[in-house]
C-alpha positions in Angstrom: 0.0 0.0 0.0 1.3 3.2 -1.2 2.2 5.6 1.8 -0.2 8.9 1.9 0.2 12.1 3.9 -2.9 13.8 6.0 -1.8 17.7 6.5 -4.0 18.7 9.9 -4.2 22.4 11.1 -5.3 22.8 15.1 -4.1 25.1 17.9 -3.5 23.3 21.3 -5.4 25.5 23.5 -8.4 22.7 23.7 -5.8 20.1 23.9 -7.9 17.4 25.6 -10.3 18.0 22.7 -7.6 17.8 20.5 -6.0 14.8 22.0 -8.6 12.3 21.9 -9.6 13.7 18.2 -5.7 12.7 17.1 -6.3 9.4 18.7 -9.8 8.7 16.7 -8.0 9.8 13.8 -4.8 7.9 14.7 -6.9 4.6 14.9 -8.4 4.7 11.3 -5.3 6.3 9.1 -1.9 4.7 11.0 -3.8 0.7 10.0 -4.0 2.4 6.5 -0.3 3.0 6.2 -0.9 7.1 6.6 1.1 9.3 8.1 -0.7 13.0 10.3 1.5 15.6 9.8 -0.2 18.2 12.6 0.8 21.8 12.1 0.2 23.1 15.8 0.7 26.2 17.4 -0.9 28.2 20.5 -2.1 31.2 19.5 -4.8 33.1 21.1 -7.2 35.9 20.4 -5.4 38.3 23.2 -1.8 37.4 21.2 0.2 40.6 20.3 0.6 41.1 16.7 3.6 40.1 16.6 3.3 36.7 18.8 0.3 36.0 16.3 2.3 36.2 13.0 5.1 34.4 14.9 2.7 31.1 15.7 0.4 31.4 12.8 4.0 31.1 10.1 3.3 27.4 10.9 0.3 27.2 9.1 2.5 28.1 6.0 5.0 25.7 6.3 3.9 22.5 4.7 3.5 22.4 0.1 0.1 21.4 -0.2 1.4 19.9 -2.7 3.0 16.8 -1.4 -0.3 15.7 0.6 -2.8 13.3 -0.1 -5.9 15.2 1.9 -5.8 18.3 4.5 -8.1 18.7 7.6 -8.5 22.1 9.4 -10.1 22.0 13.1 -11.8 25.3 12.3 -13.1 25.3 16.1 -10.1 25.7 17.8 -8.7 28.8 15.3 -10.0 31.9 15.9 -9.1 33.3 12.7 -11.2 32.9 9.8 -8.7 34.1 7.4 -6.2 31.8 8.3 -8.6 29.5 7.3 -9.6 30.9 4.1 -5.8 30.6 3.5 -5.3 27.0 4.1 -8.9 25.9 2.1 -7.6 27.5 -0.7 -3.9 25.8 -0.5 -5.5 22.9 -0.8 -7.5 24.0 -3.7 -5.0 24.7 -5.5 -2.9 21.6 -4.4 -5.8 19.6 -5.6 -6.4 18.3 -2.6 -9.4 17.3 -0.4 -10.2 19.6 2.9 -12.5 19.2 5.8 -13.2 21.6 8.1 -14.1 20.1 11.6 -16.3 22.1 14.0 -16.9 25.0 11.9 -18.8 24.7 8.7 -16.7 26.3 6.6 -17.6 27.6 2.7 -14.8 25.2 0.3 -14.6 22.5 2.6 -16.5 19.6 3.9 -17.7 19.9 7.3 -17.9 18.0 10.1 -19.3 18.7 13.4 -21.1 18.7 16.3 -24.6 18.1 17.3 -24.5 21.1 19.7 -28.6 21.6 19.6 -29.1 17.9 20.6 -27.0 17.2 23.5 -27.2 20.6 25.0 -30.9 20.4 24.7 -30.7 17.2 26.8 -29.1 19.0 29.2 -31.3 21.8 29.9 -35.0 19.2 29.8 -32.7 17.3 32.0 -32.2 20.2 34.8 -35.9 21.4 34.1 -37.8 18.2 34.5 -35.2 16.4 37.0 -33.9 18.9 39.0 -37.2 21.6 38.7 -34.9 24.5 37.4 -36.8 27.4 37.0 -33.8 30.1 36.8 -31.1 29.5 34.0 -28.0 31.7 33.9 -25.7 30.7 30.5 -22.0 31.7 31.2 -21.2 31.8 27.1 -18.1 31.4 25.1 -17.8 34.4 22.7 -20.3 36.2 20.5 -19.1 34.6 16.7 -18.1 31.6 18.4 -20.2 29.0 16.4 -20.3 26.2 18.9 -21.4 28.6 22.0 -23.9 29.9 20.1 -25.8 27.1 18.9 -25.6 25.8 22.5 -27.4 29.1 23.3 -30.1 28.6 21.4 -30.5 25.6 22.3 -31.1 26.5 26.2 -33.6 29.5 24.6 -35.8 26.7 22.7 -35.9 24.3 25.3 -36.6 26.7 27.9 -39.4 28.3 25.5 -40.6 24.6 25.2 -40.9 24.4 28.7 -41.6 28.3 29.9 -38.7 28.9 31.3 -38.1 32.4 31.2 -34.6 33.0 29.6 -33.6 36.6 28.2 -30.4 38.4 27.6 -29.9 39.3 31.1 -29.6 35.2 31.3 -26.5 35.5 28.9 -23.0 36.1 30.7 -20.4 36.4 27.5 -16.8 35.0 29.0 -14.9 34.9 25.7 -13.5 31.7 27.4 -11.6 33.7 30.3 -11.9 32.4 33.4 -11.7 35.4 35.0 -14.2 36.8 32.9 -16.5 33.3 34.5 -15.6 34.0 38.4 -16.9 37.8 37.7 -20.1 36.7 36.0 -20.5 34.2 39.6 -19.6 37.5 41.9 -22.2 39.8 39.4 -25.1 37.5 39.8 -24.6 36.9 43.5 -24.3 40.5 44.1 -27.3 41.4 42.5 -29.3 39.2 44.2 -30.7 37.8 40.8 -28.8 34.3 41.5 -30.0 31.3 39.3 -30.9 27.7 40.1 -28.6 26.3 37.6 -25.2 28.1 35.8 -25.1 26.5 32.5 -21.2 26.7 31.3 -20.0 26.7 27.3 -17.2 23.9 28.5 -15.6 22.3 31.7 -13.2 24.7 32.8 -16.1 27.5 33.0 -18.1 25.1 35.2 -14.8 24.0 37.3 -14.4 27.7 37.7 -18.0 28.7 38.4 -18.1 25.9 41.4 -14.9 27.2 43.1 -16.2 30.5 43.1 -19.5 29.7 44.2 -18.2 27.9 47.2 -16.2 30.9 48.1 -19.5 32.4 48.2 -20.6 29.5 50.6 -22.8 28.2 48.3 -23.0 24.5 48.1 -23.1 22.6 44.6 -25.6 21.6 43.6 -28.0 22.0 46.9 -27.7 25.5 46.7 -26.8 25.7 42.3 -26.7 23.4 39.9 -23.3 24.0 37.4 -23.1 22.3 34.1 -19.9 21.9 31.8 -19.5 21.1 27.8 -16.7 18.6 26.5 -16.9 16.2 29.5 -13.1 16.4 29.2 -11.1 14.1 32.1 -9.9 16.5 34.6 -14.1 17.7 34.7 -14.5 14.2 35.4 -12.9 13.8 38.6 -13.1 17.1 39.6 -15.5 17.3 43.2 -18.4 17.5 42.3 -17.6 15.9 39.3 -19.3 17.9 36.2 -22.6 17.1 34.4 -21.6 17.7 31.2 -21.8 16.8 27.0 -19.8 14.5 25.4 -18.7 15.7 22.5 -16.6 11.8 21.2 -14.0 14.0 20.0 -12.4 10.6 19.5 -15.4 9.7 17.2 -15.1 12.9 15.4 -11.6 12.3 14.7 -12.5 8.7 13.5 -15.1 9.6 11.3 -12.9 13.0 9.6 -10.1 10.2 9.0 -13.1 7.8 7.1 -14.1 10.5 5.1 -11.5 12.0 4.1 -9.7 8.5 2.4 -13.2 8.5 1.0 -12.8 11.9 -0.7 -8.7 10.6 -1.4 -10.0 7.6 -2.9 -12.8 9.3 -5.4 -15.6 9.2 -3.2 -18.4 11.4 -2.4 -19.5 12.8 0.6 -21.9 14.9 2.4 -21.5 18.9 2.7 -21.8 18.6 6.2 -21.7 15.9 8.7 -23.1 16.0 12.1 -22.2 14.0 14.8 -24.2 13.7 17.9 -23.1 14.1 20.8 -24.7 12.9 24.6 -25.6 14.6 28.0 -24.0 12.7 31.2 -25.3 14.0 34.2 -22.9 14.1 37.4 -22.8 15.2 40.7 -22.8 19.1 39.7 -26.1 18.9 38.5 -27.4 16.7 41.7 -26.9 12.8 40.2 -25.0 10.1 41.3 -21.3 9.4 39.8 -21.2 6.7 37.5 -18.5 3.8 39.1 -16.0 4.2 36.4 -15.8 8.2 37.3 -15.6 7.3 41.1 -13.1 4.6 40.3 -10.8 7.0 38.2 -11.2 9.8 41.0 -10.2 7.4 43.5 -7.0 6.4 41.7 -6.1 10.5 41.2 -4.1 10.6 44.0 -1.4 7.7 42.1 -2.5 9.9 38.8 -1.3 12.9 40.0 1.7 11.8 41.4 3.4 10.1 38.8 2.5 13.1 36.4 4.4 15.2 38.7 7.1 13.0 38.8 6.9 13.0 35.0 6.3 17.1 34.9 9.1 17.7 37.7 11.7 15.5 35.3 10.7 17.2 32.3 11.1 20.5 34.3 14.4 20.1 35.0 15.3 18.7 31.8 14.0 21.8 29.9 15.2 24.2 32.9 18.9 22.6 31.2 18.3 23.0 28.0 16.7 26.9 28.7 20.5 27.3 30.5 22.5 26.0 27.8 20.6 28.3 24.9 20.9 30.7 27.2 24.9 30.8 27.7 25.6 30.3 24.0 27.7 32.9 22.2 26.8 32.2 18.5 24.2 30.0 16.5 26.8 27.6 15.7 27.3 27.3 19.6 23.3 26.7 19.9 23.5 23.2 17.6 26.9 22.3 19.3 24.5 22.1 22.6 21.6 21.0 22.1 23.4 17.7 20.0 25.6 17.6 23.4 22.5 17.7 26.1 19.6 15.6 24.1 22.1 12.9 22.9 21.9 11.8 26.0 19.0 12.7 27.5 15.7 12.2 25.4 13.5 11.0 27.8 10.9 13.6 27.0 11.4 14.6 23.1 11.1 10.7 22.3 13.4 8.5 20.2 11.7 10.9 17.1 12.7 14.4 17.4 14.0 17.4 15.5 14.8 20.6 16.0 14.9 22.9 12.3 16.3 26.9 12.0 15.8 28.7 9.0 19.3 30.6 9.1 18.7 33.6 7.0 15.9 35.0 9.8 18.1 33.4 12.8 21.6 34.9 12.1 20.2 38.3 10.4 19.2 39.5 14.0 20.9 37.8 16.3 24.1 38.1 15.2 24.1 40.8 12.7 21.3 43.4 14.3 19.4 43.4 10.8 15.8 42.4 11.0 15.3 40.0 8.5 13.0 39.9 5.7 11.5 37.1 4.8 8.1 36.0 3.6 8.3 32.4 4.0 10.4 29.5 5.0 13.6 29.5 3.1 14.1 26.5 1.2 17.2 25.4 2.2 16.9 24.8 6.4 19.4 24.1 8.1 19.5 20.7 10.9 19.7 22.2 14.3 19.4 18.4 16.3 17.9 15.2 14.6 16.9 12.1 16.1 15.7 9.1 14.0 14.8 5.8 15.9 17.1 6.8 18.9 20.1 7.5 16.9 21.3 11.2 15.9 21.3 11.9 12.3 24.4 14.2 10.8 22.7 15.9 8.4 23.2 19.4 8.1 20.4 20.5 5.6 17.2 19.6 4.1 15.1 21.2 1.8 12.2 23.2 3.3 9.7 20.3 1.8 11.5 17.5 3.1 10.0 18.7 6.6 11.7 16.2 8.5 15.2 15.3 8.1 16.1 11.4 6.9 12.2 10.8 6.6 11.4 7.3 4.2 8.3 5.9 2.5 9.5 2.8 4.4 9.3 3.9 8.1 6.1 3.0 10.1 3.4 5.5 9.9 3.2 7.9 12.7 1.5 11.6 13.7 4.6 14.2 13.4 3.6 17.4 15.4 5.2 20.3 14.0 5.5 23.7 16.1 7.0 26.8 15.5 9.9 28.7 17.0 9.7 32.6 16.8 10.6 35.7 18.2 7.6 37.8 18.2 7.2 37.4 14.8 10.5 37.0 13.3 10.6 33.5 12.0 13.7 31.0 13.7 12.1 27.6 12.5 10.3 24.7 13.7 10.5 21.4 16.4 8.7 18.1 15.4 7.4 15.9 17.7 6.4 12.2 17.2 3.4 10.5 18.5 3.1 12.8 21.2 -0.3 12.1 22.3 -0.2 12.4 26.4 2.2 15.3 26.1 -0.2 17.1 23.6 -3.2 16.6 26.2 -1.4 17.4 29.3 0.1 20.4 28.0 3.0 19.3 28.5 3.9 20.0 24.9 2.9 23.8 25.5 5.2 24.1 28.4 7.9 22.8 26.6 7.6 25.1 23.8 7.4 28.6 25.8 10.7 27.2 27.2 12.6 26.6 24.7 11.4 29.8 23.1 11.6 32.0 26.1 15.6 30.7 25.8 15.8 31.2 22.6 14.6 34.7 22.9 16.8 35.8 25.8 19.6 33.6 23.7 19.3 36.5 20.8 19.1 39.0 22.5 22.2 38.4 24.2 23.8 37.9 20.9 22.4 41.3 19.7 23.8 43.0 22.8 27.3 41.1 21.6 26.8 42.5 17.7 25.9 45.7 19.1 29.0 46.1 21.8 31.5 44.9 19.5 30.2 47.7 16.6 30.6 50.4 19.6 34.5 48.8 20.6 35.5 49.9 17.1 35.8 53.6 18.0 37.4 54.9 15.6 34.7 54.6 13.3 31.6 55.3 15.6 30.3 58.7 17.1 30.4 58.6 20.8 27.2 60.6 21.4 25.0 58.7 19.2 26.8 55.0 18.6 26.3 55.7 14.8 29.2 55.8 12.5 31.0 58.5 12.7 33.0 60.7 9.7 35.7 58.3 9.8 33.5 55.5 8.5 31.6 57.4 6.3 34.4 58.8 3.9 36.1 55.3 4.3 32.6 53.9 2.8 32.8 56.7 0.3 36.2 55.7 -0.9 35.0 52.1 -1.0 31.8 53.1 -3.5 34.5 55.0 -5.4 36.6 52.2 -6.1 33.6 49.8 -7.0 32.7 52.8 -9.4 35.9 52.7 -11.0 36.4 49.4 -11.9 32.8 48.7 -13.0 31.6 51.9 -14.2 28.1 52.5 -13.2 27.1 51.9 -9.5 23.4 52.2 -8.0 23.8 54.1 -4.8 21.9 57.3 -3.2 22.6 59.3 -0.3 20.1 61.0 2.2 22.1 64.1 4.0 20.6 65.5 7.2 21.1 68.8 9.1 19.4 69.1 12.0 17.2 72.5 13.0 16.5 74.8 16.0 20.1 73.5 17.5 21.8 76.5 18.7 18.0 77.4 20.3 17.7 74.8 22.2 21.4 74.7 23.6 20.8 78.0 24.6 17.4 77.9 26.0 17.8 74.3 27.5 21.4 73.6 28.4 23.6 71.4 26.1 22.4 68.3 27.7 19.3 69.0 26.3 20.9 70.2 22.7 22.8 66.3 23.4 18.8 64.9 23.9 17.9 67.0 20.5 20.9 65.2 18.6 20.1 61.7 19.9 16.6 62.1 19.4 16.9 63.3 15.8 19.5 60.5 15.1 17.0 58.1 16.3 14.3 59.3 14.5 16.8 58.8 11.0 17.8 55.0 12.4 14.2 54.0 12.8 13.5 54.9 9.5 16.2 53.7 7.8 16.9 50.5 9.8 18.8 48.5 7.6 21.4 51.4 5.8 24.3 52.7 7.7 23.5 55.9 8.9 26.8 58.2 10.2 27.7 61.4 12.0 29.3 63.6 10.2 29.4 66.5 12.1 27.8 68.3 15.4 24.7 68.5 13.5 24.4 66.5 10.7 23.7 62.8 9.2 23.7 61.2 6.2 22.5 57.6 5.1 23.9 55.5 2.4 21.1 53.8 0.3 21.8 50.5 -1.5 19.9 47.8 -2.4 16.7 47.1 -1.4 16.3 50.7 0.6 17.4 52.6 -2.3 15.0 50.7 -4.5 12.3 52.1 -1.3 14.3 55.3 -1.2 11.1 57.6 -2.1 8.8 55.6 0.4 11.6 55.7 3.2 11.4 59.3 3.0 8.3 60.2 2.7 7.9 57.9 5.7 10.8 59.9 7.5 9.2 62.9 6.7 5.7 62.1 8.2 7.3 60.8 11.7 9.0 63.8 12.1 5.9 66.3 11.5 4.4 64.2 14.0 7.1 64.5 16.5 7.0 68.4 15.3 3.0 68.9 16.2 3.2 66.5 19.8 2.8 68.1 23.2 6.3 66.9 24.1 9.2 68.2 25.3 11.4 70.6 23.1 14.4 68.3 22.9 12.0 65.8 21.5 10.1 67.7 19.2 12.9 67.2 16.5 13.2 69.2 13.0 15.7 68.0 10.6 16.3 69.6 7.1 16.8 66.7 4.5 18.3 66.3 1.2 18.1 63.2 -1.2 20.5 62.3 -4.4 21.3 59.4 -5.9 23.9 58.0 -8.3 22.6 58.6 -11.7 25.2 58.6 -14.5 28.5 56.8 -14.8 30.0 60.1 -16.2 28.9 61.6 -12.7 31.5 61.2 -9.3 30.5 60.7 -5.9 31.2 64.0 -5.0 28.4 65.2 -7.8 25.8 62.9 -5.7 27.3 64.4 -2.4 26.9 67.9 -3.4 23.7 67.6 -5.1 22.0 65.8 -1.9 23.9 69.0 0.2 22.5 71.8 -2.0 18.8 69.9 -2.1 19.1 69.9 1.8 19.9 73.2 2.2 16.8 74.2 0.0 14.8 72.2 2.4 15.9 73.8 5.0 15.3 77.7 3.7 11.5 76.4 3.1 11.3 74.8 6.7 13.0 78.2 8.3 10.1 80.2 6.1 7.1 78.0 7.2 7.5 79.6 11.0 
């Protein structure tokens, strides 16, 4: 049987949902010789900008290409471009794509039964439990799942008139914070339900803990239901009426489909799967004896996964240390070979670690942000371990994925996470057949580790780039740490030479000359005329990021454009420009409020010399200048 490739898409923030739907789809495609390739990462909705570009580059990773089928679980991504993205991917790949949880336009959809179990549920607290007051802690307002568990409270209450408005309707947006508030809000206003119906487990673990700090007893005093009957709910005290979702089942039945669609199949648009209310102790019924069993083996439970956790803390807490102290990326590899060599325990006999080396050593090591779009397609082979053994392989092509892979190895589930700072791009780790790591979070922990290192490891190298610039004094202005004149007529000589021996060069030159000096030494002190220099200069290095900017006097500055900024040279300064009249029009202080007078010329004929370009910029600058002077 010919070896195919499923490409899933998931974050890990539901990860006992996620878990047990990698096992239901692990059971049907690892029999049929198929290997899960899951693209993971752990972004949220409250993610910087930054963070979420930095998590979310996973998703672009894999070549559509090289799969057989693709399925995206559209419940646990809160970005419905993202999605988008992927469905049309695989369009274009030719591939098939389910979307589970979310019915999603271009896909085929999967998903839950939310009306049925959920209205279970509620005719189970009305007619067993004689609930007349229902309070509905929700998820979010677009979330598709919380809402279709709202309405079904709203029809079975109407069925059985139950009154249930808006003032019912507590929005979390899945914080638990946001939950305990909503139990504090309706306790305080003395409009306390019967019964707090939660949009999942941890809402409902959250809502009892907080009602008892109220000293109200669950359930004689309320009734608190979950969603996702997820194991921790389980043998939680009370343990948690809840809905069970058979994520398992879910993950089963995306797997049959989807070889179905592979093969040449058809299939339906959508695909519901039910789902079934089991009442607990929260809501008032007895503990079924497989719960009670499981709760009275927690105490063993718990104490071998903190051995486990306290092992893999210390482990990490190493590796975090060794990143840490390294002086170069070169150093990094050299370490992390050394430390998980021997010591593997966690990572598993199948493990990888993958930099993409442009957007590592641009930063770290040079202080140049990189830029890059995507992965690059040669990455380099940071650690890689193959059935227990270390493979030396330095490179692998971007759509290899995993270094030393063969159509002959045993199907497995590779789980592929990224590695970022903010959201500069460093690469990615693969797991293998992490299933109890993936649902105890384990894999989380391990990941905002190692990139908390990582982080810490750059900037430290940064810090080293930037201190050993500064140590070459002779070319670098004290004031400011740019390059001083020194540099700057030693670059000129160098542009000259490259003119002369192959005629035409493409270069431009941006000469500054900063305004309203003199004033503000006299007004303010020369500290503050020092502030006004700094402050202009970093006004020009923010703009002009990745061009050597230099001192060339007390009061002026001048850039050298090449490649890529001086094919940008008119947006670069228009966008200089429109900083600086901001700066000019803020309430701020004076030696903040720069001005600078600016001058732009570029290299245009090979009959021209340097010194044409440098005069020219120098006459347009002092033109500028005479026009800002006039505007006062």
């Amino acid at each position: 049987m010919t070896k195919r490739k499923i490409a899933v898409f998931a974050t890990g923030w539901g990860a006992d949902i996620l878990a047990q739907f990698m096992r239901g789809m692990r059971d049907v495609l690892i029999p049929q010789n198929t290997d899960i390739y899951l693209f993971l990462n752990y972004v949220t909705v409250g993610s910087s900008e930054e963070g979420r570009h930095g998590e979310l580059n996973i998703f672009s990773l894999p070549n559509l290409k090289d799969f057989d089928g693709a399925v995206i679980i559209s419940n646990l991504i809160d970005y419905p471009e993202e999605i988008k993205k992927i469905i049309k991917k695989c369009h274009d790949a030719g591939i098939p794509v389910l979307s589970h949880g979310v019915v999603t336009e271009g896909a085929h959809n999967v998903i839950t039964d939310n009306l049925g179990g959920m209205c279970d549920l509620v005719e189970h607290l009305i007619l067993q439990h004689g609930v007349k007051k229902i309070a509905f802690l929700a998820g979010d307002r677009i979330n598709g799942d919380s809402n279709e568990r709202l309405e079904a409270i709203r029809t079975t209450c109407a069925k059985h008139n139950v009154p249930f408005g808006d003032d019912n309707i507590v929005y979390t947006y899945w914080d638990l914070g946001n939950a305990r508030n909503a139990v504090k809000h309706f306790y305080e206003s003395g409009n306390f339900p019967d019964a707090f119906i939660c949009a999942n487990d941890e809402i409902a673990m959250v809502s009892i803990v907080e009602s008892e700090k109220l000293k109200l007893r669950v359930p004689e005093d309320i009734i608190v239901t979950g969603f996702d009957c997820i194991p921790q709910a389980q043998t939680f005290y009370p343990n948690i009426a809840s809905v069970d979702q058979n994520s398992a089942e879910h993950g089963r039945v995306c797997a049959k489909e989807l070889l179905n669609l592979i093969e040449g199949g058809e299939a339906n648009p959508i695909t519901r799967i039910p789902c079934t209310f089991i009442p607990g102790e929260s809501c008032g019924c007895e503990c079924d004896p497989e719960t009670a069993d499981r709760r009275l083996r927690l105490g063993t439970t718990i104490f071998n996964h903190t051995q486990a956790m306290t092992a893999s803390s210390w482990h990490t807490l190493h590796i975090e240390r060794l990143i840490i102290n390294c002086e170069s990326y070169n150093e990094i590899k050299k370490n992390l070979t050394d430390v998980l060599s021997t010591d593997h325990s966690f990572e598993g006999n199948n493990f990888h670690v993958i930099f993409d080396p442009a957007s590592y050593r641009s930063e770290a090591e040079s202080g140049s942000q990189p830029d890059i779009v995507e992965y690059n397609d040669k990455m380099d082979v940071i650690f890689s371990l193959r059935n227990g053994k270390v493979q030396n392989i330095r490179s692998i092509n971007v759509r290899t994925l995993i270094p030393g892979i063969s159509d002959t190895d045993d199907p497995h589930m590779y789980v592929f996470l990224p590695v970022h700072e903010r959201e500069i791009r460093i690469g990615y780790i693969v797991f293998t057949d992490c299933y109890d790591e993936l649902e105890s979070r384990a894999l989380r922990d391990y990941m905002e580790r190692f990139m908390a290192s990582m982080e810490k490891s750059r900037k430290a190298m940064y810090l080293r780039a930037i201190n050993d610039s500064i140590r070459e004094l002779s070319h670098v202005d004290a004031l400011t740490h740019v390059k001083n004149r020194a540099a700057y007529e030693s670059r000129l000589e160098e542009i000259r030479r490259k003119a002369q021996h192959s005629g035409r060069v493409e270069f431009g030159i941006v000469l500054f000359d900063i305004n309203n000096l003199k004033k503000i030494n006299d007004e303010l002190g020369h500290y503050a005329g020092d502030e006004y220099i700094k402050n202009a200069c970093r006004l020009i290095c923010i703009t002009y990021k990745n061009s050597p900017v230099y001192r060339i006097g007390g009061d002026e500055f001048v850039v050298i454009l090449e490649g890529k900024p001086f094919a940008r040279r008119e947006e670069l300064l228009t966008s200089f420009v429109q900083e600086m009249n901001k700066l000019m029009s803020s309430d701020i202080p004076a030696e903040e409020r720069v001005s600078v007078a600016y001058g732009m010329s570029i290299h245009e004929s090979s009959g021209e010399s340097i010194d044409d370009v440098v005069k020219r910029a120098d006459e347009i600058m002092y033109e500028t200048k005479k026009k800002m002077k006039a505007k006062k």
